[in-house]
N, C-alpha and C positions, 0 to 999 in steps of 0.2 A: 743628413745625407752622408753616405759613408763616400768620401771620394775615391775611396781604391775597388768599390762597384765600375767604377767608369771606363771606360776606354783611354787610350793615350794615342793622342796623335801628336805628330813635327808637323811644326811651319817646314815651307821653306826654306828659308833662312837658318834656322838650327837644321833641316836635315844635312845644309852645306856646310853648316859648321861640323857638325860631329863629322860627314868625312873631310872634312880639311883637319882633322884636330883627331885622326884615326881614332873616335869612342863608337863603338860596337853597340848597335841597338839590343844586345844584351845587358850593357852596361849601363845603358838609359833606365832600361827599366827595373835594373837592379836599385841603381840612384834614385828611384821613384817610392820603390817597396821597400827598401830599407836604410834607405839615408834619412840625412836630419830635416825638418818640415821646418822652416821657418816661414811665417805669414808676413807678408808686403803688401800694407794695405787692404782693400775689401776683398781683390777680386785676384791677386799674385802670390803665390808659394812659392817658396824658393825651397829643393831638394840637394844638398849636399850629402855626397859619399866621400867618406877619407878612405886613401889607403896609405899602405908604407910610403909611397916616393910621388904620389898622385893625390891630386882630389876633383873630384867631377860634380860641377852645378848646373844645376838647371833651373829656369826661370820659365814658370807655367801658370796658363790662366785658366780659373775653371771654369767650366761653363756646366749649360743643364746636362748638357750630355754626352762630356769628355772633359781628360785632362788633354790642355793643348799648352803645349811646348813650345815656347817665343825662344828663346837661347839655349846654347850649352859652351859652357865653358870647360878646360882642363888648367888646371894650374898645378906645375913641377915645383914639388920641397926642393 
């Protein structure tokens, strides 16, 4: 299963975070398509995007038929 076939959806919880933490549901899905994939266990990917002064993670679960998004984090270099 190719997981970027899938849709993306936010919990709750992370859509309040990204705007409490001003990240741009452009920059979600940027951190999805071409950040770093690290696997957490069976069923969690964790999506980190670097930038110069930034970095944006995301904690998503797959499922049969989306990626869904539990967190989003910003962390300042």
């Amino acid at each position: 299963m190719d997981i970027f076939q899938l849709d993306i959806r936010l919990s709750k919880h992370a859509f309040e975070r990204a705007d409490e933490r001003d990240i741009d549901l452009d920059e979600i899905y940027w951190c999805i398509y071409t950040g770093k994939k690290s696997n957490i266990g069976k069923n969690l990917l964790k999506f980190t995007k670097e930038y110069a002064d930034s970095r944006i993670e995301c904690l998503c679960q797959i499922r049969t038929d989306c990626i869904f998004i539990i967190t989003i984090t910003r962390s300042i270099k």
